[in-house]
N, C-alpha and C positions, 0 to 999 in steps of 0.2 A: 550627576551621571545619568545618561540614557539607557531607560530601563531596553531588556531587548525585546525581539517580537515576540508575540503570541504565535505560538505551533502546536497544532494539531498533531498527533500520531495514534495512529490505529493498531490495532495486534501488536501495541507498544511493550507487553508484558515480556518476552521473549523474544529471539531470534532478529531477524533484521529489524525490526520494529523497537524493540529492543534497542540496539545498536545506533538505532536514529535520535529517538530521544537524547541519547546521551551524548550522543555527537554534537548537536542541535546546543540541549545544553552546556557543554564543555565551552561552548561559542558564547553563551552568555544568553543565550534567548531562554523566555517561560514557554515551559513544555506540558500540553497536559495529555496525561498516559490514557488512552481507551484501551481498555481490554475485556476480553469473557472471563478470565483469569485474575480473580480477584488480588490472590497472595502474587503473582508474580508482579501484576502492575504497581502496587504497593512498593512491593521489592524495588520495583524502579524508579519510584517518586521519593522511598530513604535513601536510596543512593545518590542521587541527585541533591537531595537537600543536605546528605550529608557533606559534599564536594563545595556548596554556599548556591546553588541554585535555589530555581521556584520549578516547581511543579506540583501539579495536582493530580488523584487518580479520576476516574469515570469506568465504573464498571458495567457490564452489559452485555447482552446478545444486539449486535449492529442491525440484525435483522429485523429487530425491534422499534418501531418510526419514536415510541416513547425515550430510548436511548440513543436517538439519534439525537432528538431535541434535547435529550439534557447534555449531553459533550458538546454540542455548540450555543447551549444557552451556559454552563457552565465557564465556557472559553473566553467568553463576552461578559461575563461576570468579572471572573477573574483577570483577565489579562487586557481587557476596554476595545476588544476583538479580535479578529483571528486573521492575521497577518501573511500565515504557510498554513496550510492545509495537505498533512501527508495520508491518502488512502492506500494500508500496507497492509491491513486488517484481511485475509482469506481463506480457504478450506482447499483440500485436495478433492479432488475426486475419487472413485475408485479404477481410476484406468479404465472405464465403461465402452464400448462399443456403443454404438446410436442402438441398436437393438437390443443390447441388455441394459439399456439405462431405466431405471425406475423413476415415475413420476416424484418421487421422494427424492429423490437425490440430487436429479436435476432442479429442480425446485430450491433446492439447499444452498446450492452452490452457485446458481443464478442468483441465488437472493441476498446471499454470502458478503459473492466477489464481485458482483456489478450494481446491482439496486441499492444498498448499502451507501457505496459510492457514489451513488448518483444523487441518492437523498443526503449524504453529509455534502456534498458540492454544492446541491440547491440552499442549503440550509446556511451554508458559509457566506453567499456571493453575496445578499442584501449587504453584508458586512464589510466584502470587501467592493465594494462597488459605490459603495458610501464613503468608503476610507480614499479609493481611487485607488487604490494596488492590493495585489494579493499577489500570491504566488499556491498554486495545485501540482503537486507530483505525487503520480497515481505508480504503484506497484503493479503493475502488470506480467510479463513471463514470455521465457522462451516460447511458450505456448502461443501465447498473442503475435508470434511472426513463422509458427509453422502450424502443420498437423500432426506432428509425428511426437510430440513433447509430453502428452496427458491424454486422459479419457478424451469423450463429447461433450459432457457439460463443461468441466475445465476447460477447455477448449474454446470454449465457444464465449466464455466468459472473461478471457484473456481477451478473445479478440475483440470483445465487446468494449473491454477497457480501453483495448488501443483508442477504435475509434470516437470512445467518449471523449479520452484527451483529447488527440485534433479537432472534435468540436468545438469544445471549449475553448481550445489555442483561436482558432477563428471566428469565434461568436464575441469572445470578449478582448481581442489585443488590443481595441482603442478604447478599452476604459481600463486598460493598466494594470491587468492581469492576464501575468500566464501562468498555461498547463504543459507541462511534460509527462512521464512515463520513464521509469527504467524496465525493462527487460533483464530479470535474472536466470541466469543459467540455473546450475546444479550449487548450491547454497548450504553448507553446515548450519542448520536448524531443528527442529525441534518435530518437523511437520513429518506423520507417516499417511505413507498411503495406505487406507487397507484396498488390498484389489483384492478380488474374488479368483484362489487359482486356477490356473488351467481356461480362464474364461478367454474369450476371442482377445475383447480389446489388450489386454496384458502382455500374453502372447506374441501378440500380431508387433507390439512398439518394441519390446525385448532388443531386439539386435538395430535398432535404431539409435541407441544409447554410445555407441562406441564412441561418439568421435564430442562427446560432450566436453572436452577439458578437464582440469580438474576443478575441486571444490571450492566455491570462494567462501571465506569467511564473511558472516554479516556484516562488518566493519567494511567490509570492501564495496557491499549493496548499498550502505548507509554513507559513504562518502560521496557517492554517484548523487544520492537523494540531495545530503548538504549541498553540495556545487550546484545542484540544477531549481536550486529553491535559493542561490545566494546572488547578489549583484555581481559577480562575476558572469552570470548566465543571462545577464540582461537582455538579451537579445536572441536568446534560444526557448522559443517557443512551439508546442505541436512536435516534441520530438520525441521519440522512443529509443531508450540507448540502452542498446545489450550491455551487460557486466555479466560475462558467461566466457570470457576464456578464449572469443573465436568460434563459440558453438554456433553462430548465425552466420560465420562466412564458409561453415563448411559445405 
């Protein structure tokens, strides 16, 4: 029997990340769980093994270049390399205005939702560039195709993501890997914003929200991810696909 791929999944403890792993697994592939959340990603590696999967946990701050190298030195241990590469792993912002943002928070969330990313991608591609295929699908956000979605930092770190994926879509399609991106709307998860009341940026997006849809369940972000990381999407490379409801056509 063919064992399945090796897949990375980020902020795998909960919510859409969550919902990937298990999806991923339920497919037959080895999943291993990164999370900051030691008991949840645990929780996701008993469930898994208890359904007859493999999975292993990686716990960590992503921010950390040290916990970047053990989830993909662990990945290549365990699994003989890493196959999918899902970057789901992220932080909210506080809804910030460009002038009430604190060196601190931008910093955070830059370091978060895009550098994070960019070092688990460098850290994967020897591997799959040696193998000749991979497949990268990066969690990015209604954020990454407006302005009107989050703070400046979020913001700015959505769209940073967009454009790392089409990078990569076009730096690597002729060694047999690609990158995607889904765009999620408004998502039943686990993530709070804390905003600062009454502050500008808050305020200011408040009545922007109308026309979001309604809520998708993780399972709905995490089906988008399977499809655009399986041979059905062979040929779908450098794409960003809302799973929001129609919040992007409005």
């Amino acid at each position: 029997m063919t064992e399945g791929r090796g897949v990375i999944v980020t902020g795998a403890g909960s919510g859409i990340g969550r919902a990937t792993a298990l999806a991923f697994a339920a497919q037959g592939d080895r999943v291993l769980v990164a999370d900051l959340n030691a008991e949840g990603a645990l929780a996701v590696v008993a469930q898994i093994e208890g359904a007859g999967g493999t999975a292993v946990a990686v716990t960590g701050d992503l921010s950390e270049g040290a916990v970047v190298d053990a989830v993909v030195a662990t990945a290549v241990e365990r699994f003989g390399g890493v196959d999918v590469l899902v970057n789901n792993a992220g932080i909210m912002d506080r809804m910030s205005a460009v002038a009430d943002v604190s060196d601190a928070e931008w910093e955070r969330v830059i370091r978060v939702n895009l550098t994070a990313p960019f070092q688990l991608t460098r850290a994967v591609l020897p591997h799959m560039l040696a193998a000749g295929k991979g497949v990268i699908v990066n969690t990015a956000s209604e954020a990454g195709l407006r302005g009107s979605a989050a703070g400046a930092a979020y913001t700015a770190s959505k769209h940073g993501m967009v454009g790392l994926t089409k990078n990569l879509a076009v730096m690597y399609r002729g060694k047999g890997i690609r990158a995607n991106a889904i765009a999620p709307g408004g998502t039943e998860t686990g993530i709070v914003v804390d905003a600062e009341p009454g502050a500008h940026g808050p305020a200011t997006l408040g009545p922007h929200f109308v026309n979001v849809g309604r809520l998708a369940r993780p399972e709905e972000q995490a089906a988008a991810i399977v499809f655009l990381a399986s041979d059905a999407a062979s040929n779908v490379n450098g794409v960003v696909l809302p799973v929001d409801d129609g919040w992007s056509a409005v």
